[in-house]
KEGUMAR-199617 format. One line per field, with one value per residue: residue number from 1; residue in three letters; x, y, z of N, C-alpha, C in turn. Coordinates in pm, whole numbers, always signed. Atoms other than C-alpha are relative to their C-alpha. Example, Ala and Ser with C-alpha at 12.3 -4.5 7.8 and 13.67 -1.06 7.14 Angstrom:
BEGIN
num <- [1  2]
residu <- [ALA  SER]
n.px <- [+89  -82]
n.py <- [-119  -119]
n.pz <- [+0  -6]
ca.px <- [+1230  +1367]
ca.py <- [-450  -106]
ca.pz <- [+780  +714]
c.px <- [+90  -77]
c.py <- [+120  +109]
c.pz <- [+0  +73]
This chain:
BEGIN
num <- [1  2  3  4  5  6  7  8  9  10  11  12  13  14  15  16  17  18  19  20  21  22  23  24  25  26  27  28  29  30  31  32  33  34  35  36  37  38  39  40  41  42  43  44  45  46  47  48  49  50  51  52  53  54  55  56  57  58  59  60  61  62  63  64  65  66  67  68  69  70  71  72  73  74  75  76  77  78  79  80  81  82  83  84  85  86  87  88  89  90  91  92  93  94  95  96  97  98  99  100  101  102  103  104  105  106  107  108  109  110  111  112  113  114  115  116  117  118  119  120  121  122  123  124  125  126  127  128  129  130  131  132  133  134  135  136  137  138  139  140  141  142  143  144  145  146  147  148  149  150  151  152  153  154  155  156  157  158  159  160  161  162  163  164]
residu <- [UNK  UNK  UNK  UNK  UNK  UNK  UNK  UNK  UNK  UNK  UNK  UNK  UNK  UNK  UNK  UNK  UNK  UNK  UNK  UNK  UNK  UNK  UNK  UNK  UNK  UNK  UNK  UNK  UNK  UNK  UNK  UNK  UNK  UNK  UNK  UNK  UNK  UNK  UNK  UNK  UNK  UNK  UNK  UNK  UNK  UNK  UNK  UNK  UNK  UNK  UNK  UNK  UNK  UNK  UNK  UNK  UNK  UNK  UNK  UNK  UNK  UNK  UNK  UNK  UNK  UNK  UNK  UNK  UNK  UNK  UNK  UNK  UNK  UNK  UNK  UNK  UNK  UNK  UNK  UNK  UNK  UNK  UNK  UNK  UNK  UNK  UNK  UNK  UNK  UNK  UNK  UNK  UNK  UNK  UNK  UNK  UNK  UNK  UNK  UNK  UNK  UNK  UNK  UNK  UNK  UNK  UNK  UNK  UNK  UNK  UNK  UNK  UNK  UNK  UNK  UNK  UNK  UNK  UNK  UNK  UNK  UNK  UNK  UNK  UNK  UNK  UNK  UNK  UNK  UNK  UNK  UNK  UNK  UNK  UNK  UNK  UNK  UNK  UNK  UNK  UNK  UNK  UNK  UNK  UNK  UNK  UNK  UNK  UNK  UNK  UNK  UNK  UNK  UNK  UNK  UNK  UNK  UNK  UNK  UNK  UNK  UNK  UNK  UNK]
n.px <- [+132  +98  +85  +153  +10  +33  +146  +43  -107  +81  +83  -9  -35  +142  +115  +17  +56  +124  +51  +13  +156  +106  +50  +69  +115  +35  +147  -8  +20  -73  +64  +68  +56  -21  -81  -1  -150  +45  +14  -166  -32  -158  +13  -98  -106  -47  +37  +148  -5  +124  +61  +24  +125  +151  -27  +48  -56  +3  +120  -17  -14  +140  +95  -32  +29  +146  +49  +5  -39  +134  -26  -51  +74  +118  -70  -7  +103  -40  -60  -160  -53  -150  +7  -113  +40  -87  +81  -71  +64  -47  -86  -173  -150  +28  +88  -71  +66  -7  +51  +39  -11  +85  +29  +80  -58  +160  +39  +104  -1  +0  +130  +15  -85  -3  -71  -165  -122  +37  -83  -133  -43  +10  -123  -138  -3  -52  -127  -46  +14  +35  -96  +88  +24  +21  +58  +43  +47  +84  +10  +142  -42  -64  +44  -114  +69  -130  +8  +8  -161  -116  -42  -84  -133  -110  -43  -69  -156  -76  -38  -95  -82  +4  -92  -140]
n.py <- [-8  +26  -78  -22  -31  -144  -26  +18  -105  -109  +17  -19  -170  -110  -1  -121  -160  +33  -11  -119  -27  +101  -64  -167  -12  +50  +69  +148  +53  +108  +140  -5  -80  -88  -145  -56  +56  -1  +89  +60  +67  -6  -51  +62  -77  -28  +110  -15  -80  -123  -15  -148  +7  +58  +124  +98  +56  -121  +40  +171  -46  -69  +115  +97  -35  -8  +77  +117  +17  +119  +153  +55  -27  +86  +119  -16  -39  -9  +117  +45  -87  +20  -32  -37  +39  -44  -89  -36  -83  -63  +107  +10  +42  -68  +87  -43  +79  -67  +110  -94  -5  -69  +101  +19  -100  -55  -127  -49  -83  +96  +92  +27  +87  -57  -143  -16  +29  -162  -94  +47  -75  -196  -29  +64  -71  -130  +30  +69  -60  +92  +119  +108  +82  -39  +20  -55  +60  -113  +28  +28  +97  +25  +3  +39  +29  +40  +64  +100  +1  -78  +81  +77  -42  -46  +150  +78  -72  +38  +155  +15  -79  +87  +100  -59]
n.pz <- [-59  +128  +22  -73  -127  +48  -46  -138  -59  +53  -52  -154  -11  +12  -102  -93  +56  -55  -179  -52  +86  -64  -75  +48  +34  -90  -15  +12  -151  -59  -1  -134  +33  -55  +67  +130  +62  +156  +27  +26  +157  +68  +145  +102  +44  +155  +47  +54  +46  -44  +78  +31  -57  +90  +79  -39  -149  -142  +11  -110  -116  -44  -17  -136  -165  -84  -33  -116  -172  -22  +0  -99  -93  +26  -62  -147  -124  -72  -94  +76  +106  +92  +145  +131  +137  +102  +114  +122  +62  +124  +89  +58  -76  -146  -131  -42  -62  -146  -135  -110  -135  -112  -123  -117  -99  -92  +22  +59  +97  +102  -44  +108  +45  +74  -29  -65  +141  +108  -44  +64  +133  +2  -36  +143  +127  -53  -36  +94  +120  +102  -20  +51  -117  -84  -124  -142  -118  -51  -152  -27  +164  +106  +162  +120  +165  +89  +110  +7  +50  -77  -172  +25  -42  -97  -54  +84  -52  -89  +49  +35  -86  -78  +29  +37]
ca.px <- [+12805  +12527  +12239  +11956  +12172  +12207  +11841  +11795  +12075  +11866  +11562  +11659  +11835  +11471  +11247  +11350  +11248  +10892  +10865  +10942  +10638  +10433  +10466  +10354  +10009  +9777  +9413  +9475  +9355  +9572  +9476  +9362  +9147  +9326  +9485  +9593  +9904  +9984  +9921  +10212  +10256  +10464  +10450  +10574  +10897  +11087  +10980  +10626  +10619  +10350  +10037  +9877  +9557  +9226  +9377  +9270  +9467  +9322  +8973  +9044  +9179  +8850  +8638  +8831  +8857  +8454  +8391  +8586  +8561  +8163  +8282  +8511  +8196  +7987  +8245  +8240  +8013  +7972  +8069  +8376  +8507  +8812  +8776  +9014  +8912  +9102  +8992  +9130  +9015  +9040  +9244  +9643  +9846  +9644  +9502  +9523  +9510  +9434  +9326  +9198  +9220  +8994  +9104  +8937  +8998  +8769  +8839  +8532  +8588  +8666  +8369  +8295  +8534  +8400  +8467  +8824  +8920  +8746  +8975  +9270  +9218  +9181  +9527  +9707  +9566  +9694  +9988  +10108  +9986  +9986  +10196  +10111  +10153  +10054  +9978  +9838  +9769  +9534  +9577  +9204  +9253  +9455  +9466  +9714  +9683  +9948  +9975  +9954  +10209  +10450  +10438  +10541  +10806  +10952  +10925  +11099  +11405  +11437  +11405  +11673  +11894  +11823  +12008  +12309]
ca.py <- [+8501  +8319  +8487  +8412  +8516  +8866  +8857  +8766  +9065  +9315  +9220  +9268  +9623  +9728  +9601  +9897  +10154  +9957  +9951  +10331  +10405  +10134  +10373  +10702  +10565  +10478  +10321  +9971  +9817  +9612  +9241  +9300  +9583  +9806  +10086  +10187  +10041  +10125  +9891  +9643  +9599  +9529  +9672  +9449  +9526  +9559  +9186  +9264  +9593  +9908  +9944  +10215  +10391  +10286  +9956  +9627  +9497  +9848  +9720  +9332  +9499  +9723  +9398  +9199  +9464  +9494  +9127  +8949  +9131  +8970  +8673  +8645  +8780  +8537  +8289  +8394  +8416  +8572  +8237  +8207  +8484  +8356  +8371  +8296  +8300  +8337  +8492  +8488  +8760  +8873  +8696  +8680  +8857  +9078  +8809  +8885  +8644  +8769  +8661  +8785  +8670  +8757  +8583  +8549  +8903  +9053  +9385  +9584  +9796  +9505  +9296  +9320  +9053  +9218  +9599  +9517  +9363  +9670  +9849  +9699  +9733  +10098  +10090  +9856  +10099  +10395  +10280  +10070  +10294  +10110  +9825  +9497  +9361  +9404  +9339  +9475  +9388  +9551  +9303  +9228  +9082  +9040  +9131  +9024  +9043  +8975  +8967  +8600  +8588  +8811  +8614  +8304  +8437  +8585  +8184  +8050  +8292  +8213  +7842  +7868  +8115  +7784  +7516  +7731]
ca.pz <- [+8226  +8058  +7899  +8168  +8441  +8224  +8249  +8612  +8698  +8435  +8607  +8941  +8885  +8750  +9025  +9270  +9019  +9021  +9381  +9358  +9087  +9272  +9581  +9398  +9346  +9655  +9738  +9739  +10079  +10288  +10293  +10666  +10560  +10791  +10599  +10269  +10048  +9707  +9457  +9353  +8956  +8721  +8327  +8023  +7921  +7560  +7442  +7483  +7363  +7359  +7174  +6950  +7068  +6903  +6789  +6803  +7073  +7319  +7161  +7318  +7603  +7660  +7590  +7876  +8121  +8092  +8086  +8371  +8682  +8556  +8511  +8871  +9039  +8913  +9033  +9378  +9689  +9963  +10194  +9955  +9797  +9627  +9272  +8943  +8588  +8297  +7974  +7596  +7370  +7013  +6748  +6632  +6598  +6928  +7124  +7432  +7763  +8135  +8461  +8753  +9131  +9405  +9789  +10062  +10225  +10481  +10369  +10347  +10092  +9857  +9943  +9609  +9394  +9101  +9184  +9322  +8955  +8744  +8985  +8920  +8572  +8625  +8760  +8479  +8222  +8469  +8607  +8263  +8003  +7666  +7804  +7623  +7945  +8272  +8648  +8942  +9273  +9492  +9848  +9772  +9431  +9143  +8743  +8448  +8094  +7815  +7439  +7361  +7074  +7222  +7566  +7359  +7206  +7450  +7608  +7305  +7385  +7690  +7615  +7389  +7627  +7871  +7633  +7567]
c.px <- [-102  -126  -118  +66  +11  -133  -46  +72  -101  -123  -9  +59  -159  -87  -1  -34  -173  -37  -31  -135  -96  -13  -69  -168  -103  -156  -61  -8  +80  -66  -59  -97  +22  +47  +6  +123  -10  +19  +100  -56  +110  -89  +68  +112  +46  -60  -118  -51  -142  -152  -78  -152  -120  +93  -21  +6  -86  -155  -15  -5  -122  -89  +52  +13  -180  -46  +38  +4  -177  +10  +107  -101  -61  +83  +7  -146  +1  +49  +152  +53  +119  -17  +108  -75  +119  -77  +144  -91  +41  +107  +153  +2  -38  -64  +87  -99  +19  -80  -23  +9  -65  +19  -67  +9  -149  +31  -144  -25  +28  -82  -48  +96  +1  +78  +123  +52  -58  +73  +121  +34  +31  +147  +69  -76  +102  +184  +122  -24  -35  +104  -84  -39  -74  -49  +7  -74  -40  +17  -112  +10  +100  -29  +137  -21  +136  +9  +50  +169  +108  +39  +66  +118  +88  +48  +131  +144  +27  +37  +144  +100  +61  +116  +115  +84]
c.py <- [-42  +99  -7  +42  +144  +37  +23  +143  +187  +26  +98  +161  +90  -33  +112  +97  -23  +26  +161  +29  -94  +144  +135  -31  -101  -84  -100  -18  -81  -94  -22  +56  +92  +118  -59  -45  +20  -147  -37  -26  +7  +43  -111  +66  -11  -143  +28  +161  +114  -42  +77  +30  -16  -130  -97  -45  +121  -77  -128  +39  +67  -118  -112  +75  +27  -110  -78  +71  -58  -125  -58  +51  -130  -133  -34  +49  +19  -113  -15  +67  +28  -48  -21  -22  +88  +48  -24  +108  +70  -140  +60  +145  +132  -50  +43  -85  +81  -88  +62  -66  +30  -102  +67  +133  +37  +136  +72  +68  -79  -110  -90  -94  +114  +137  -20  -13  +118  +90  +26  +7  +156  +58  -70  +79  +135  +24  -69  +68  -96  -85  -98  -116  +77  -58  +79  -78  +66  -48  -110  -139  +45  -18  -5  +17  -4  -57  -146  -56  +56  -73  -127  +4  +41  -136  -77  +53  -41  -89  -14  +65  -160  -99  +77  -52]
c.pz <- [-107  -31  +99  +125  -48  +32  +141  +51  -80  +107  +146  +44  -43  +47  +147  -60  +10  +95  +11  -60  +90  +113  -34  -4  +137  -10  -7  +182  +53  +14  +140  -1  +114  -4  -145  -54  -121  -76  -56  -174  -64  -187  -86  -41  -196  -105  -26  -55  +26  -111  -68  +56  -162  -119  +21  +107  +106  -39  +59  +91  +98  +50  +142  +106  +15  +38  +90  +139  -29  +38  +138  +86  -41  +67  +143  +77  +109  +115  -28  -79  -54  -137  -125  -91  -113  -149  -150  -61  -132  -96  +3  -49  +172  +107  +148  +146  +152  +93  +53  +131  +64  +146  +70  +66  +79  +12  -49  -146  -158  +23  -149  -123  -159  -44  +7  -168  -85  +31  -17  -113  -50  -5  -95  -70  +76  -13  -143  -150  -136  -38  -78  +136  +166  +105  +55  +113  +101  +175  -16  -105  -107  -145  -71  -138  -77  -165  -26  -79  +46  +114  -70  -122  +41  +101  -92  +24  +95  +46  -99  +32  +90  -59  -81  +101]
């Protein structure tokens, strides 16, 4: 068995324990805006590793969850409220890159593009603790973030997993 199908087989045995933690935590709107669904994320795993509190990287992290749900509001309007922007922040070795999402939903309660991603961050600090990684997904919109270096070497592995 080669090494990326080890991966794909790891993977896949620890996306039902997600799903289960995903359901413990609720207040994510359905993309209809008709009820309530918890929110879907995922945590970084052993490659990208944890980080300590009051350390640079949680200080990046702070600075990008206050500045882009600004910066995907400002992107969006009410006629069109689908939204992406991406963000870098901080230097080596804690840079740290994220994104955000906002479609089209005609949920009320996420009206706001902004609010939904401040929310979402609420939940990757909650739900992910002091993951280096992280997503969440709310229905409404969408947040990511991911130590920079760490994300590419964890590419280079699996690039060289690939030509084995």
């Amino acid at each position: 068995m080669t090494r990326a199908a080890i991966i794909l087989l790891v993977l896949a045995l620890a996306a039902p324990p997600l799903a289960a933690a995903a359901a413990a935590a609720t207040d994510a709107v359905d993309d209809d805006g008709g009820g309530h669904r918890p929110p879907i994320h995922l945590c970084g795993g052993v490659v990208q590793g944890r980080f300590a509190r009051n350390s640079s990287y949680e200080a990046n992290l702070r600075h990008v969850a206050a500045t882009l749900p600004a910066m995907v509001a400002n992107g969006s309007s009410p006629s069109n409220r689908s939204s992406c922007v991406g963000i870098l922040a901080g230097g080596r070795p804690d840079q740290i890159s994220a994104s955000a999402f906002c479609c089209n939903s005609s949920a009320p309660a996420y009206s706001d593009c902004g609010a939904c991603v401040a929310m979402a961050f609420r939940y990757a600090r909650w739900l992910c603790g002091y993951s280096r990684r992280a997503m969440v997904d709310l229905g409404a919109c969408r947040v990511g973030y991911h130590d920079v270096e760490r994300m590419e070497r964890e590419m280079r592995a699996v690039s060289a997993v690939r030509r084995e």
